[in-house]
Backbone of each chain as nested JSON, in Angstrom:
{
  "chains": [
    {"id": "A", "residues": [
      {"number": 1, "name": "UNK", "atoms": {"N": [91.051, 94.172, 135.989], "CA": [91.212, 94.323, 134.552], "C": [91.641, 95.774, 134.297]}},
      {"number": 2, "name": "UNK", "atoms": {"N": [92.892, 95.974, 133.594], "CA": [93.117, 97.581, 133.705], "C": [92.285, 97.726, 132.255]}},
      {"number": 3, "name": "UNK", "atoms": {"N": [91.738, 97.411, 131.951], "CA": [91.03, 97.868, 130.664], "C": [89.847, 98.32, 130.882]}},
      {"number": 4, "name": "UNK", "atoms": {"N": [89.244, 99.689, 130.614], "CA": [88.067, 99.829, 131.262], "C": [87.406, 99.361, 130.235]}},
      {"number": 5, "name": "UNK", "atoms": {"N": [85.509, 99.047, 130.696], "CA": [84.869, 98.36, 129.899], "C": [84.872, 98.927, 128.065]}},
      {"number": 6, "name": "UNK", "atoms": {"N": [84.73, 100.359, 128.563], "CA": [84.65, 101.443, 127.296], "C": [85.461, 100.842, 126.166]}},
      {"number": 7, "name": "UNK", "atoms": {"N": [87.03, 101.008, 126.31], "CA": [88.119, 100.795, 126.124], "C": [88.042, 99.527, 125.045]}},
      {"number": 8, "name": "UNK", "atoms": {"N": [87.576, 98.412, 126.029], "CA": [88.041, 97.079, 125.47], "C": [86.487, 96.537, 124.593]}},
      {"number": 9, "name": "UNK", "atoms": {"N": [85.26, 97.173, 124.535], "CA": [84.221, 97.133, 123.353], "C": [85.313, 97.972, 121.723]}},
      {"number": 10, "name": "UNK", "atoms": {"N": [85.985, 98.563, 121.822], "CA": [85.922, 99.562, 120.458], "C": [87.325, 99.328, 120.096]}},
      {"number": 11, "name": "UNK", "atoms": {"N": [87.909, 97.956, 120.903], "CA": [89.076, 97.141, 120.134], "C": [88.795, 96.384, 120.105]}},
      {"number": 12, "name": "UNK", "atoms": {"N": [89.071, 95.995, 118.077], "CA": [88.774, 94.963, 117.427], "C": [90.257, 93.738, 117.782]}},
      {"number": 13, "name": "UNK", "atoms": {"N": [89.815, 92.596, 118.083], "CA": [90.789, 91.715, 118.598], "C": [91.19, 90.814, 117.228]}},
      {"number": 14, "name": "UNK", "atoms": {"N": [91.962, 90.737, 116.602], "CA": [92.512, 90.147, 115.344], "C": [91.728, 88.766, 115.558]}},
      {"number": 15, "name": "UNK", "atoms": {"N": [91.411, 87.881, 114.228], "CA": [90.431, 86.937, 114.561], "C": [91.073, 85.824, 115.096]}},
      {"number": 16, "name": "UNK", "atoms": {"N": [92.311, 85.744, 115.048], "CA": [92.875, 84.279, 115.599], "C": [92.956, 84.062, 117.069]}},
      {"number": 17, "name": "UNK", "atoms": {"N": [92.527, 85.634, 118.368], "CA": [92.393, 85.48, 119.112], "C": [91.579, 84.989, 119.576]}},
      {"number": 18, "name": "UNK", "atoms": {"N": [91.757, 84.24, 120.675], "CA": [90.271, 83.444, 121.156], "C": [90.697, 82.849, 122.774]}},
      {"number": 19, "name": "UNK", "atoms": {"N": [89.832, 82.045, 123.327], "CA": [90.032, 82.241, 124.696], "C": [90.519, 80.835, 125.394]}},
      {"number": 20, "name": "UNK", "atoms": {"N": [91.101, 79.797, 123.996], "CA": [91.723, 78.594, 124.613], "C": [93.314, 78.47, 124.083]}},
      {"number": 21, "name": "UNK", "atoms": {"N": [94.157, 78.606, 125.025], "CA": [95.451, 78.584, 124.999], "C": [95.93, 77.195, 124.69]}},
      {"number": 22, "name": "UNK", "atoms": {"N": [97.028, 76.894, 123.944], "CA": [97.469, 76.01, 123.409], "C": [99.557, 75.969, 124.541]}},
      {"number": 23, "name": "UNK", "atoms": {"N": [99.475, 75.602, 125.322], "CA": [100.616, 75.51, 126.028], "C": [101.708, 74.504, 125.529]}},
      {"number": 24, "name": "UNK", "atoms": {"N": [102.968, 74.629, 124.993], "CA": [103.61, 73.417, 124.694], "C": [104.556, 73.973, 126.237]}},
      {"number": 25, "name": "UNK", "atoms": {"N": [105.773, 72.868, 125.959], "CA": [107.432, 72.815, 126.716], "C": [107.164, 73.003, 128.347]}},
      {"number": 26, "name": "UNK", "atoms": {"N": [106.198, 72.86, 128.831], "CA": [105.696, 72.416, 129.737], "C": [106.836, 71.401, 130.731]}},
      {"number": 27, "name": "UNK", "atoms": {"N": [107.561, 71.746, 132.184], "CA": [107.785, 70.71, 132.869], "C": [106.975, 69.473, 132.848]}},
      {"number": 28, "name": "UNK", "atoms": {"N": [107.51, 68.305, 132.681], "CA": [106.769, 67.231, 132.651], "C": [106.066, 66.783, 134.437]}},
      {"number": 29, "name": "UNK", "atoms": {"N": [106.785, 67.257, 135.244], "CA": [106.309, 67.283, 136.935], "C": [105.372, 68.476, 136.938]}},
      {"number": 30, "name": "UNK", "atoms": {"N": [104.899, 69.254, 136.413], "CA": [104.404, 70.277, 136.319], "C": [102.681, 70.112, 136.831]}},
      {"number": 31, "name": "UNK", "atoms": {"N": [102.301, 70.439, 137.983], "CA": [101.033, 70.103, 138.454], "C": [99.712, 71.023, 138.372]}},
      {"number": 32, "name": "UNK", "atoms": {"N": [98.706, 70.134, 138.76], "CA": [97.674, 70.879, 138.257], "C": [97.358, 72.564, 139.029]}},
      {"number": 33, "name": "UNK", "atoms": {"N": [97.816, 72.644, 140.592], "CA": [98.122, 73.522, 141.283], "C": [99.476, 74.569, 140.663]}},
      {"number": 34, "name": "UNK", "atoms": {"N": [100.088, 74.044, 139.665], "CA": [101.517, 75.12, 138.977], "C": [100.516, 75.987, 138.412]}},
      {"number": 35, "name": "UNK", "atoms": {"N": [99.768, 75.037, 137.568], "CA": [99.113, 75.477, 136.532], "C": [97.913, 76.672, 136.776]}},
      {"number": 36, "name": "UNK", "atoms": {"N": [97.574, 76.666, 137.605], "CA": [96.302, 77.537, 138.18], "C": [97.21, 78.471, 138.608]}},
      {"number": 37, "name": "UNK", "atoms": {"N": [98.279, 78.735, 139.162], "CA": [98.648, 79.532, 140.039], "C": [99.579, 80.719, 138.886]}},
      {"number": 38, "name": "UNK", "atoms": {"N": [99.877, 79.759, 137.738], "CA": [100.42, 80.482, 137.117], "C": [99.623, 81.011, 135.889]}},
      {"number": 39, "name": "UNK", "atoms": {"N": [98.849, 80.721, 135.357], "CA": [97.873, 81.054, 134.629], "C": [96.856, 81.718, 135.18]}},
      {"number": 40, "name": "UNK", "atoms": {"N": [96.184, 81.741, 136.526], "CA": [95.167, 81.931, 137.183], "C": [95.643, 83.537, 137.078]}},
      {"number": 41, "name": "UNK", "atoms": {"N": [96.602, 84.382, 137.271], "CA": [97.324, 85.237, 137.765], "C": [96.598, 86.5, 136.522]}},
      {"number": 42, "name": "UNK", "atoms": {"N": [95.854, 85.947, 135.706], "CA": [95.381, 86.552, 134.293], "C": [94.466, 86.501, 134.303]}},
      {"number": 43, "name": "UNK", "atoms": {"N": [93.061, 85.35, 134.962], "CA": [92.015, 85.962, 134.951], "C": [91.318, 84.87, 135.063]}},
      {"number": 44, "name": "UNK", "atoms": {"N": [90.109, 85.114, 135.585], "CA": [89.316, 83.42, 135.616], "C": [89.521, 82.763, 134.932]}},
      {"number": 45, "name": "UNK", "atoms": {"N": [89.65, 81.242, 135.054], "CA": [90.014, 80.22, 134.512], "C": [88.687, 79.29, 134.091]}},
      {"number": 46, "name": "UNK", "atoms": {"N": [88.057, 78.814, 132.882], "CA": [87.47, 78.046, 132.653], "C": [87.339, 76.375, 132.803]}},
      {"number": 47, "name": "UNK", "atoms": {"N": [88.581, 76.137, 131.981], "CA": [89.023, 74.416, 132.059], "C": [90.638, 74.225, 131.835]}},
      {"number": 48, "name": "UNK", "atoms": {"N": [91.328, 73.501, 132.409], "CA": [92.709, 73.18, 132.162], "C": [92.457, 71.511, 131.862]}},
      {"number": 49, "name": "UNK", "atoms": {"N": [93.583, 71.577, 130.884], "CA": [93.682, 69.839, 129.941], "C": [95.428, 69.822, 130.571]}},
      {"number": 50, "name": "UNK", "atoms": {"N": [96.117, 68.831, 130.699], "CA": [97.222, 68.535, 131.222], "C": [97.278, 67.094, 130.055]}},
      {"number": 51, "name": "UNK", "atoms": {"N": [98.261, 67.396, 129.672], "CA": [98.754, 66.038, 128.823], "C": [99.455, 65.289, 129.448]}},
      {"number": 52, "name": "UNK", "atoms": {"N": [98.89, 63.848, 129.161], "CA": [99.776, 62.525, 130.299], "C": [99.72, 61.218, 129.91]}},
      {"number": 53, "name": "UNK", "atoms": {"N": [100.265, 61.617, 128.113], "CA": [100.378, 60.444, 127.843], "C": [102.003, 60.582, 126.861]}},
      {"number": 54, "name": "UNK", "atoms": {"N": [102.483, 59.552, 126.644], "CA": [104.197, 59.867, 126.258], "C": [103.952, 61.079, 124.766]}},
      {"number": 55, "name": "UNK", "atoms": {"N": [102.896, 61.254, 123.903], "CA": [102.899, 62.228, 123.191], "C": [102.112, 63.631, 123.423]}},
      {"number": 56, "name": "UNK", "atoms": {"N": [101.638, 63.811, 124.419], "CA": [101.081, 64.845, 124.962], "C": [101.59, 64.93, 125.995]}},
      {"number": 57, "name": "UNK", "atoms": {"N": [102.631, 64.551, 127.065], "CA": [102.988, 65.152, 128.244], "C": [104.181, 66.554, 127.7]}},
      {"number": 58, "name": "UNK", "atoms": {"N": [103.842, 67.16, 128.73], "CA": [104.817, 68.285, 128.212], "C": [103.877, 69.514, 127.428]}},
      {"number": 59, "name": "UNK", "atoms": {"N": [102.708, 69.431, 127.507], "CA": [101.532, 70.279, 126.795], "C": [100.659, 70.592, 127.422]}},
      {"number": 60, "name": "UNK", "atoms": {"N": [99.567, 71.633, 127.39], "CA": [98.398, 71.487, 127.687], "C": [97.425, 72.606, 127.16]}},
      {"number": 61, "name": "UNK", "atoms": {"N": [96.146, 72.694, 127.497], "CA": [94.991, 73.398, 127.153], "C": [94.695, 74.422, 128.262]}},
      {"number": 62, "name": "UNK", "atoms": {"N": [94.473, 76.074, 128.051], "CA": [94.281, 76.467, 129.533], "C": [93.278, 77.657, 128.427]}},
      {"number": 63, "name": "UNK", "atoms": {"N": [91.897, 77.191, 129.153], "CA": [90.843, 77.943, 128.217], "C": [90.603, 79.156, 129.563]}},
      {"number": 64, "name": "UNK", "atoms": {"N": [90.436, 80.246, 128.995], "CA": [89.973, 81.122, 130.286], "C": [88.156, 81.567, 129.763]}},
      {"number": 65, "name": "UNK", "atoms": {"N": [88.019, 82.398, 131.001], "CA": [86.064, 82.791, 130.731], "C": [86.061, 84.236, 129.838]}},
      {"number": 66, "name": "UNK", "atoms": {"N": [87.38, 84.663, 129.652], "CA": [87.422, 85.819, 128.786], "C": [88.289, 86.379, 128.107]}},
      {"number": 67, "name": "UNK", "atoms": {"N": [88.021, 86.544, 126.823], "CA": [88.82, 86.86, 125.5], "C": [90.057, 87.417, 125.877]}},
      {"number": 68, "name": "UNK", "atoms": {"N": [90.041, 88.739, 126.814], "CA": [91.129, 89.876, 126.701], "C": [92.023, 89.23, 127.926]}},
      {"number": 69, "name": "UNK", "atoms": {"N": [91.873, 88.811, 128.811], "CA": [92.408, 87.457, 129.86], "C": [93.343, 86.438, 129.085]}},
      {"number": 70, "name": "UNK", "atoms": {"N": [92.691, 86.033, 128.284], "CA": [93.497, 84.761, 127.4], "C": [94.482, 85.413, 126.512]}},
      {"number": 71, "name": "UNK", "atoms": {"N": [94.125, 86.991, 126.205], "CA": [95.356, 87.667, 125.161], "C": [96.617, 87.91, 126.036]}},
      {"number": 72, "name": "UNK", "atoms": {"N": [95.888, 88.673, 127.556], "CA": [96.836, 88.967, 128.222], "C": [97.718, 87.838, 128.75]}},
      {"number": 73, "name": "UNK", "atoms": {"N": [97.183, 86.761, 128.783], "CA": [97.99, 86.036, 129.319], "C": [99.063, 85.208, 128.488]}},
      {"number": 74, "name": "UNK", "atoms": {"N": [98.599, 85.039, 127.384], "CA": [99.375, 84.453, 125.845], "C": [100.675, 85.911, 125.78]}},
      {"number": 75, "name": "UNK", "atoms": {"N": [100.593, 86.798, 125.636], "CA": [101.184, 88.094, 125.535], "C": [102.123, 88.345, 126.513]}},
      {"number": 76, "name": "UNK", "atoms": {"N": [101.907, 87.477, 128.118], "CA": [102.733, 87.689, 129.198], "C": [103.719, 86.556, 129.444]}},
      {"number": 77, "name": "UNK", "atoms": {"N": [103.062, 84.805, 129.079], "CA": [103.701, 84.202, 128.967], "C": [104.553, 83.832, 128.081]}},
      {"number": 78, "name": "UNK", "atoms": {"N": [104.105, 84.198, 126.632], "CA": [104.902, 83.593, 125.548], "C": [106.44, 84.009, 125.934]}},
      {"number": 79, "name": "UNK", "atoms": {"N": [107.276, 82.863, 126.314], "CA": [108.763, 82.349, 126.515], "C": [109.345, 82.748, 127.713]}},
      {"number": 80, "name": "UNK", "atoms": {"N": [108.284, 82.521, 128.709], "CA": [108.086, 82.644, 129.958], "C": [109.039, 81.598, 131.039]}},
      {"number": 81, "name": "UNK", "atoms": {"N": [109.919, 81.544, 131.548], "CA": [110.695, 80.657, 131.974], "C": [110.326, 80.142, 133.165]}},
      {"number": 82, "name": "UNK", "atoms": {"N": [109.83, 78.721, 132.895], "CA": [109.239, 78.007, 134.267], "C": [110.098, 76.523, 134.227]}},
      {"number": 83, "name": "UNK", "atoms": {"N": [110.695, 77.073, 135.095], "CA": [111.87, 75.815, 135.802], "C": [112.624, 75.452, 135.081]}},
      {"number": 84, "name": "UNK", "atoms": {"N": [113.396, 76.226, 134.152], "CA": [114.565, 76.442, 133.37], "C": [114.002, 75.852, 131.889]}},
      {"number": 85, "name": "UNK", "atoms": {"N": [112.606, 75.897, 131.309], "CA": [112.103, 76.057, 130.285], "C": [110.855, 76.974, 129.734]}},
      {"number": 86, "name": "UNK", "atoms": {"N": [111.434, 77.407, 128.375], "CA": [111.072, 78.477, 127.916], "C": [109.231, 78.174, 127.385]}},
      {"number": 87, "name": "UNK", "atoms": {"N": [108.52, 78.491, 128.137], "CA": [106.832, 78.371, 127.391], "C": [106.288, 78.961, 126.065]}},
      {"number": 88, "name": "UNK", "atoms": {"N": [105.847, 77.59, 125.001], "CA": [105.152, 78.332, 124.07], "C": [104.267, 78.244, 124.083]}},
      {"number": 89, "name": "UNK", "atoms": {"N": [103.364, 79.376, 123.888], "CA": [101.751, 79.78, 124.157], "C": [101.277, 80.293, 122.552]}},
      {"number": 90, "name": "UNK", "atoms": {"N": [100.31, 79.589, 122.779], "CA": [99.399, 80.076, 120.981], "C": [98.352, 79.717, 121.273]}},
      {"number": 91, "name": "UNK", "atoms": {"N": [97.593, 80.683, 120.444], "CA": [96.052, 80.179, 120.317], "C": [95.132, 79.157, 119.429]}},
      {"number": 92, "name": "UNK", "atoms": {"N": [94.605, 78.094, 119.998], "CA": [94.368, 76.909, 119.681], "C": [93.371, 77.401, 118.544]}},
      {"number": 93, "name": "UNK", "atoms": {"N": [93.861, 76.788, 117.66], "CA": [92.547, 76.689, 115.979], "C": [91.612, 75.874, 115.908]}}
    ]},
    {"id": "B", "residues": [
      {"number": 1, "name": "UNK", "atoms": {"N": [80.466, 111.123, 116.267], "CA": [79.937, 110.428, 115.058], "C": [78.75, 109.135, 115.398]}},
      {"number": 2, "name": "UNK", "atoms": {"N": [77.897, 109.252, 114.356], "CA": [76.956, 108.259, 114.697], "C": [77.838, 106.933, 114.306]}},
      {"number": 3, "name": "UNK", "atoms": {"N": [78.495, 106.834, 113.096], "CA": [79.046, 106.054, 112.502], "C": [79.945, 105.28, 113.89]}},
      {"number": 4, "name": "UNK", "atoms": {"N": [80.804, 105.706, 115.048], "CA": [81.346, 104.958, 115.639], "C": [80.391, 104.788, 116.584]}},
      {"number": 5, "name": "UNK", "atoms": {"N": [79.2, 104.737, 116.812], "CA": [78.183, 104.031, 117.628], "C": [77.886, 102.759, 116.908]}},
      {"number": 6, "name": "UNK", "atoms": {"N": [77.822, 102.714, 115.447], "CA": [76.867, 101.418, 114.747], "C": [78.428, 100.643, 115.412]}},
      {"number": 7, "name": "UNK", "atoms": {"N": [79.868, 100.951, 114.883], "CA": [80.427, 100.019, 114.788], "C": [81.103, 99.784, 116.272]}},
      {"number": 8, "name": "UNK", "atoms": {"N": [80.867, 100.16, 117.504], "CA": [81.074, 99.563, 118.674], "C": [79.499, 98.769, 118.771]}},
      {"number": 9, "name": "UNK", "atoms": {"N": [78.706, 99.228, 118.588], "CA": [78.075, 97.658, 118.746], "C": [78.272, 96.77, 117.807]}},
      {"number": 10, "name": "UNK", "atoms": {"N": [78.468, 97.077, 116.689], "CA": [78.456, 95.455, 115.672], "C": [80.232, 94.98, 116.98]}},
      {"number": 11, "name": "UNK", "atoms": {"N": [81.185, 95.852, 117.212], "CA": [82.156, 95.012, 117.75], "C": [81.871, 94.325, 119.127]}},
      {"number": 12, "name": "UNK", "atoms": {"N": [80.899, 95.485, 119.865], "CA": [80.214, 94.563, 121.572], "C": [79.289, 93.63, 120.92]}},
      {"number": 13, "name": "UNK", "atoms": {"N": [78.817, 93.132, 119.713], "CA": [77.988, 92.321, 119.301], "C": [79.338, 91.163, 119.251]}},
      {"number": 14, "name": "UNK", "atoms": {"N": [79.727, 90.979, 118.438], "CA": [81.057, 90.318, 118.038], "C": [81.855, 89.683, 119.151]}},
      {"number": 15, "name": "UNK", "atoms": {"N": [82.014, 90.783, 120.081], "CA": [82.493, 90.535, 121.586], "C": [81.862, 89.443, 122.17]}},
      {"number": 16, "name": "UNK", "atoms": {"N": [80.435, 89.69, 122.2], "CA": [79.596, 88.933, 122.96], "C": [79.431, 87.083, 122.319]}},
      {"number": 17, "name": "UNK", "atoms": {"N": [79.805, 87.653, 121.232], "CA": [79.746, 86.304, 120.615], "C": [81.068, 85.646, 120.701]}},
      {"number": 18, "name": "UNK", "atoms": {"N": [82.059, 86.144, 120.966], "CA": [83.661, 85.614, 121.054], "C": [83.566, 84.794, 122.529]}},
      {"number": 19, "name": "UNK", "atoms": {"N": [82.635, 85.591, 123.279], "CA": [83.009, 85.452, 125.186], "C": [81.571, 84.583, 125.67]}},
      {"number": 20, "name": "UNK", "atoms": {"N": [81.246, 83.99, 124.79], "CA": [79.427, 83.215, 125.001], "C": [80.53, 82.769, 126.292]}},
      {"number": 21, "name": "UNK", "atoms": {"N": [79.637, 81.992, 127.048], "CA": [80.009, 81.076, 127.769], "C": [80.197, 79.293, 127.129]}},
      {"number": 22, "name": "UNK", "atoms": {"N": [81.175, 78.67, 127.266], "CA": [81.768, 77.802, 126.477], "C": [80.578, 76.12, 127.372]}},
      {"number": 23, "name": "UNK", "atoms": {"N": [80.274, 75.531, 127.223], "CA": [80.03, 73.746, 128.052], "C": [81.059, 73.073, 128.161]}},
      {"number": 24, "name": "UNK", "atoms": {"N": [80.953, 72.095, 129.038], "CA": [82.146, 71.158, 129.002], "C": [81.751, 70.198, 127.949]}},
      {"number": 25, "name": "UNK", "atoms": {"N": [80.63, 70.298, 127.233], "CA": [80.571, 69.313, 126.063], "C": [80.789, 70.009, 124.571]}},
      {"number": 26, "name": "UNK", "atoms": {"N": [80.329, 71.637, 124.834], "CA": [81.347, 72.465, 123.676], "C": [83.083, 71.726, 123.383]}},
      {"number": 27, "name": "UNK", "atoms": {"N": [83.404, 72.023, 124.934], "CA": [84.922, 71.943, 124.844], "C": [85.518, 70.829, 124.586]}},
      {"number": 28, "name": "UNK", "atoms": {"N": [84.705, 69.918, 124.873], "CA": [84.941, 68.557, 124.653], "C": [85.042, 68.233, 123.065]}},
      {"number": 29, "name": "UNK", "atoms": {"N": [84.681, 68.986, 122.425], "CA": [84.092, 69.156, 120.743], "C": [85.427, 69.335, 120.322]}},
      {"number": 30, "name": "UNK", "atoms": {"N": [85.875, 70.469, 121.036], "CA": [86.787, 71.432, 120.368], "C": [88.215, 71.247, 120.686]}},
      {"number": 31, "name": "UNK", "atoms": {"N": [88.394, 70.599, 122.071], "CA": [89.715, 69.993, 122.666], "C": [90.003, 68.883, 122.382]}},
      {"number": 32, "name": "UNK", "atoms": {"N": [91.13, 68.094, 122.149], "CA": [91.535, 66.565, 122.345], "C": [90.956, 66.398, 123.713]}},
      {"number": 33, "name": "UNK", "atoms": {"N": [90.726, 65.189, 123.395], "CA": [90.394, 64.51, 124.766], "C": [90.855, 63.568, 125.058]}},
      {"number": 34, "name": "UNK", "atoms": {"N": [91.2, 62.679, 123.944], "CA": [92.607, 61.412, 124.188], "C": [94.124, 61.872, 124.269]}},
      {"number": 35, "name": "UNK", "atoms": {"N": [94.397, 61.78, 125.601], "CA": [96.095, 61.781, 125.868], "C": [95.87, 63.12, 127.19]}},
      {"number": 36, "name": "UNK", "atoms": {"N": [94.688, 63.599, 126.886], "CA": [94.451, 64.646, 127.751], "C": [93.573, 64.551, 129.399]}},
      {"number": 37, "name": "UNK", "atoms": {"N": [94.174, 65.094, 130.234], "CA": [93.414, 64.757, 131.951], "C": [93.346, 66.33, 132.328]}},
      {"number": 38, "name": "UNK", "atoms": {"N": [91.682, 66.477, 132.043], "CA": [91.169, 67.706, 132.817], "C": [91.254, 67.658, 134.536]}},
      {"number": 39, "name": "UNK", "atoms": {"N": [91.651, 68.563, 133.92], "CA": [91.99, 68.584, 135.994], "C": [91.442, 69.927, 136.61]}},
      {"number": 40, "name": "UNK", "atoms": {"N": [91.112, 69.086, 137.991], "CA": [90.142, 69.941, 138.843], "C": [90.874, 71.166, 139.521]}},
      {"number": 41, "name": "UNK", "atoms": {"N": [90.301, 72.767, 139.712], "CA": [90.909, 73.771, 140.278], "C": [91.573, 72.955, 142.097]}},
      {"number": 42, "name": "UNK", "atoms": {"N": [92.469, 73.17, 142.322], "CA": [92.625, 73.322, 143.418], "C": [91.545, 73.903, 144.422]}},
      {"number": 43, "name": "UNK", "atoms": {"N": [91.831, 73.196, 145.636], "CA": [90.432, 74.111, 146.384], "C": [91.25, 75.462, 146.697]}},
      {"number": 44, "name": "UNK", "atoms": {"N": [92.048, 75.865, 146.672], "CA": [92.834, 77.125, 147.232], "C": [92.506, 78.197, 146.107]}},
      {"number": 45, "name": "UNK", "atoms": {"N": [92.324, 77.337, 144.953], "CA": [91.9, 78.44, 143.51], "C": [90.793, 79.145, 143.673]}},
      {"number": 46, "name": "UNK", "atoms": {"N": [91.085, 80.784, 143.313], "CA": [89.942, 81.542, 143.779], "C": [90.392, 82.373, 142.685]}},
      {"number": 47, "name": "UNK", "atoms": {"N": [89.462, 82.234, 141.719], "CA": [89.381, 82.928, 140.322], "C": [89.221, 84.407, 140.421]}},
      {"number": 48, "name": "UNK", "atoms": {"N": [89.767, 85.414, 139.776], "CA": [90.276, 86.74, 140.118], "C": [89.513, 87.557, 139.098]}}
    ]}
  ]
}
């Protein structure tokens, strides 16, 4: 974590941040091993949801175990190009 | 300042409450769960 502990207590995180990612445009072959490897890369991982049904494939849920993890990683991926499509990342309401 | 002591803890208070640790029956609350397949870490996954 390049944030030292100090650092990341005495920034206030805007309230819509939070620690379950909302993934759309998702490869539809896109496996549960993509998914860890490419998300994992940000910080422990809590739970991953994979959509696999004809209106949820192409989506998913990637909750991490910590707030500034889930910013960094929303912040690194948003329009992130995985296998010639662009990722949208937001934080789930 | 004393003043930025009260308000790093009301924010490590705040913190602590943002980063609780979540259940899988929290999440279950809070996620779809129809159309959706939680899926298991890989065994190669080694959380960082």
């Amino acid at each position: 974590m390049a944030m030292s502990l100090k650092s990341r207590v005495s920034v206030a995180l805007p309230p819509d941040v939070n620690r379950m990612l909302y993934v759309r445009n998702l490869p539809f072959k896109i496996t549960p091993e993509d998914m860890y490897d490419l998300f994992g890369r940000y910080g422990a991982i809590r739970q991953i949801r994979i959509g696999n049904e004809p209106g949820t494939k192409g989506t998913a849920f990637v909750v991490y175990e910590d707030i500034f993890d889930a910013k960094t990683a929303c912040d690194h991926l948003q329009g992130f190009n995985l296998m010639g499509r662009y990722l949208i990342v937001a934080y789930y309401q | 300042p004393a003043g930025d002591g009260r308000l790093n803890t009301r924010l490590a208070r705040e913190l602590d409450q943002r980063n609780r640790p979540l259940t899988d029956d929290e999440l279950d609350t809070i996620l779809p769960i129809e159309g959706y397949e939680i899926v298991a870490p890989p065994a190669t996954y080694v959380p960082i």
